[in-house]
C-alpha positions in Angstrom: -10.3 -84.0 29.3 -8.6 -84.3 32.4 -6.0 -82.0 31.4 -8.2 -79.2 30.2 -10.5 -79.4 33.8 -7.3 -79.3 35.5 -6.1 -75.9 33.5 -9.5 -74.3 34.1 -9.3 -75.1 38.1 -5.9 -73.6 37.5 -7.1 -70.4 36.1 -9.8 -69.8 38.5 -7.3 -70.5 41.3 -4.8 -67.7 40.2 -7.7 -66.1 39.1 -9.6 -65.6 42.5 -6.2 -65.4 44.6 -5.1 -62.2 42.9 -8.5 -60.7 42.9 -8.9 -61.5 47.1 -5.0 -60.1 47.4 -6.3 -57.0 45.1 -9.9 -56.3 46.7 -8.2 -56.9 50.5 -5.1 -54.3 49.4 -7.6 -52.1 47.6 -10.1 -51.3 50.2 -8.0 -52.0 53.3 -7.1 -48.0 53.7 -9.5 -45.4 54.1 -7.2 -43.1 51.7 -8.4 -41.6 48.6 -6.6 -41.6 45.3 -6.9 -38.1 44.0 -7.3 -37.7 40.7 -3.9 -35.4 40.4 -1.8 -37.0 42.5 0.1 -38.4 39.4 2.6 -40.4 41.8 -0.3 -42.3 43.4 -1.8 -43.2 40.3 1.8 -44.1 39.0 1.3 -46.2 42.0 -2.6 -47.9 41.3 -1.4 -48.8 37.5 1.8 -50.5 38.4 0.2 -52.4 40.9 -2.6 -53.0 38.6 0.0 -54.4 35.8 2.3 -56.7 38.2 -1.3 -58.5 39.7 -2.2 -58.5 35.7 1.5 -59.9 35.1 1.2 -62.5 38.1 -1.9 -64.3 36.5 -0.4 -64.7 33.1 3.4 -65.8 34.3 1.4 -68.5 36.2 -0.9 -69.9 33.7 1.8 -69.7 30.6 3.7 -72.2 33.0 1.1 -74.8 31.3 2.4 -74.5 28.0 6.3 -75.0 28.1 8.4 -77.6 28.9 9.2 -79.0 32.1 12.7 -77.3 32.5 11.1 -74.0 32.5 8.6 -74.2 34.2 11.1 -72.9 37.8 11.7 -69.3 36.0 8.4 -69.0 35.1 7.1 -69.9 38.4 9.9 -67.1 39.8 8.8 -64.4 36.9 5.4 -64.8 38.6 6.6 -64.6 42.0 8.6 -61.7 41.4 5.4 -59.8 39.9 3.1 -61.5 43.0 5.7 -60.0 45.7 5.5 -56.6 43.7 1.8 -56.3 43.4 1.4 -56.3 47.6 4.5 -53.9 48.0 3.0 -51.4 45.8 -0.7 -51.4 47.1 1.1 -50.7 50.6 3.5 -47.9 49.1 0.5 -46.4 47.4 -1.4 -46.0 51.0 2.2 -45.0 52.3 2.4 -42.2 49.3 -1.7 -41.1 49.8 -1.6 -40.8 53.2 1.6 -39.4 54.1 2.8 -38.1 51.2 6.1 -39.4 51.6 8.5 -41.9 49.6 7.8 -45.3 50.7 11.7 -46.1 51.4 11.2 -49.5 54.3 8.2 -50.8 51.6 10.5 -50.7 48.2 13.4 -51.9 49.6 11.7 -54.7 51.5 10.4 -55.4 47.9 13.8 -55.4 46.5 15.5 -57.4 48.6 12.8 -60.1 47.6 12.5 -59.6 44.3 16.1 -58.5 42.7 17.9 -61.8 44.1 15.0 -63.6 42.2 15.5 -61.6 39.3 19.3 -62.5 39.6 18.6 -65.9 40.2 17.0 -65.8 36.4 20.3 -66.0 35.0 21.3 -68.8 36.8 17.9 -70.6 36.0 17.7 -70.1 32.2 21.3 -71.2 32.2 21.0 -74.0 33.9 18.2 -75.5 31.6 20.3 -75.2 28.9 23.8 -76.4 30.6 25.6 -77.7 34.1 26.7 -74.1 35.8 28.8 -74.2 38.7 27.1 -72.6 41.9 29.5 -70.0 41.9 27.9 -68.2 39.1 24.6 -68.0 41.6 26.6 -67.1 44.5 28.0 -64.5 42.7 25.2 -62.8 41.7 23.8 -62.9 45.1 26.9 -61.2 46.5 26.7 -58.5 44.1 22.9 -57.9 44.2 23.3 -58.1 48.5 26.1 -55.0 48.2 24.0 -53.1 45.8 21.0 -53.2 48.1 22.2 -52.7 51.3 24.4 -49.5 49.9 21.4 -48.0 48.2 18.9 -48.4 51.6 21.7 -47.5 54.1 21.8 -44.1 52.0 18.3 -43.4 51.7 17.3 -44.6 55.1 19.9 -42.1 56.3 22.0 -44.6 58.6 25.5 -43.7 55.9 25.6 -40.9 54.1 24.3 -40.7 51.0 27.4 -40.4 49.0 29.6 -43.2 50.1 26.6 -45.7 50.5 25.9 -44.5 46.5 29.4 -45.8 45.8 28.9 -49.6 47.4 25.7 -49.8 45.5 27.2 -48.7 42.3 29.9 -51.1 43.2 27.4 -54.0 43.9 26.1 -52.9 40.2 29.2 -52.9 38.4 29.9 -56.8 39.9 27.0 -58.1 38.9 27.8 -56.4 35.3 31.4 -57.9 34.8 29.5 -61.4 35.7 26.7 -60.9 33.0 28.6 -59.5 30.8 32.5 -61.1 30.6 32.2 -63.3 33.8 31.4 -67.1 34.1 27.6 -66.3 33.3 28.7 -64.8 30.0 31.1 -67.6 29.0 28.4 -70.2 29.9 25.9 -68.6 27.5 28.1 -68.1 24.6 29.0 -71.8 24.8 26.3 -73.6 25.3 23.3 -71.9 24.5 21.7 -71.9 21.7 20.6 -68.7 19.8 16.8 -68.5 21.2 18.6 -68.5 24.8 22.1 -66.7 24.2 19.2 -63.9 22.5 17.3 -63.8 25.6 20.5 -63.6 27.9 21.7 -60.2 25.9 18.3 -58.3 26.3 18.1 -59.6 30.2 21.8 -58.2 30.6 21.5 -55.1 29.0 17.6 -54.7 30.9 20.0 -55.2 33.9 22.5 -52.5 32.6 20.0 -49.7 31.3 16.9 -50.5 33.2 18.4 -50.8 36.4 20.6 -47.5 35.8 17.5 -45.5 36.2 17.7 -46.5 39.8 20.7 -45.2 40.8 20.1 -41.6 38.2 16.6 -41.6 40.9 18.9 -42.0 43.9 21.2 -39.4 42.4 18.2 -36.8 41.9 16.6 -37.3 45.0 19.7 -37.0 47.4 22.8 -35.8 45.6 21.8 -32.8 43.4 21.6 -30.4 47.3 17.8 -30.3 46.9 15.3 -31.5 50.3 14.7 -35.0 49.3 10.9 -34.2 50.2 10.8 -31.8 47.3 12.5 -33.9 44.4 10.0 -37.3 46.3 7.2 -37.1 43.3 10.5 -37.2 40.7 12.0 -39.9 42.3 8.8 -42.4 42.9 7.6 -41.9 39.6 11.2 -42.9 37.6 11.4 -45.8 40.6 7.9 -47.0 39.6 8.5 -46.7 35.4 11.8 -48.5 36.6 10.1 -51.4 38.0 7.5 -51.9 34.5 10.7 -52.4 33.1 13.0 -54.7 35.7 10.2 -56.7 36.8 7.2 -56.7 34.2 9.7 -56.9 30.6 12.4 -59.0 32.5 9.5 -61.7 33.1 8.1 -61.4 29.4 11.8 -61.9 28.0 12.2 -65.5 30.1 8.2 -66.3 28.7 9.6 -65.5 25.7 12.8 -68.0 25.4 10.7 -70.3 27.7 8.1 -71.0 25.0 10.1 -70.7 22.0 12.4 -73.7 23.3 9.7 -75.6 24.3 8.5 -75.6 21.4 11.6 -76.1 19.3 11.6 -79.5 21.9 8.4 -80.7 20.2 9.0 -80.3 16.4 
């Protein structure tokens, strides 16, 4: 009884917080939303499915086991710290009608190292995993960022900052893929997890290349960057449904399926 009053308080907790974070985002602007600005609504129906996202990653945290219970509680923060970014991007989009460049890359220098630290996570419920595999992974996703915002911000130009992202990429890549990460999860994991690792590494591979084909139409094809911004915002946003929204189903998914594997 206990149990099921406490999981209830739960659930009106989450519940009410993402309403009050929603309502206060919502409604703090005096923009309008016009019904054919398709980038703006792009904007609304992310937002709408990370706050969505947020309130289930949270609650499913009831359900599995103890050892997963840290990358669920990260799948939900990375959702949380996504919903706010993109009510503030949306207003930034409305009202100025230009790319919200400071808002998403303040959002991914949260969010991606927490995405990153994923691998680490699942690994390590399954295994002992040296540090280095997390510091790693930070290294790579730190290069990959600050390349990718020096370029778009316009402090290097955009070519060679493309290149130091692409290179931060292609680390983090070789560690998923034939690095320590990779050994570790062939090893010692079994087939719910090593399943779960693949689809997270090759989200990581194809997912996250649509970010750099979006940097590569907005600033390297010779065109303003103002005229190619509704292209560009709209493949960043579908980007993040994938990176942030699937990447967080996929660790629900192994998390539950282990945990119950654990009971039987």
């Amino acid at each position: 009884m206990f149990n099921e009053i406490l999981s209830k308080a739960k659930v009106s907790f989450w519940s009410t917080l993402l309403f009050g974070v929603t309502c206060t985002n919502a409604f703090a602007s005096s923009s309008t939303l016009e019904p054919n600005d398709f980038v703006g609504i792009s904007f609304w129906l992310i937002s709408m499915a990370l706050v969505a996202s947020t309130v289930f990653f949270f609650l499913e945290r009831d359900i599995v086991s103890v050892k997963w219970k840290t990358s669920l509680t990260v799948s939900g923060l990375v959702t949380l710290i996504a919903a706010v970014h993109y009510f503030y991007m949306r207003d930034v989009w409305v009202l100025t009608g230009s790319t919200p460049t400071v808002f998403r890359y303040i959002d991914w220098l949260i969010t991606v190292p927490l995405l990153m630290i994923e691998f680490y996570l699942i690994l390590s419920a399954i295994a002992k995993v040296p540090t280095g595999v997390f510091w790693r992974l930070m290294i790579g996703t730190l290069v990959m960022l600050v390349g990718g915002y020096l370029g778009e911000a316009g402090y290097m130009s955009v070519l060679p900052a493309f290149i130091i992202g692409m290179l931060g990429w292609a680390y983090i890549l070789y560690e998923v893929f034939v690095g320590e990460a990779s050994k570790i999860n062939a090893k010692s994991a079994p087939p719910a997890v090593q399943k779960a690792f693949n689809t997270m590494r090759w989200i990581v591979t194809i997912g996250w290349a649509i970010y750099p084909v979006g940097y590569y139409f907005g600033y390297l094809t010779g065109t303003d960057p103002k005229d190619s911004a509704n292209l560009l915002n709209i493949i960043y946003n579908l980007a993040d449904v994938l990176n942030k929204i699937a990447f967080g189903l996929i660790i629900w998914n192994v998390a539950k399926t282990e945990s119950q594997a654990s009971k039987a």
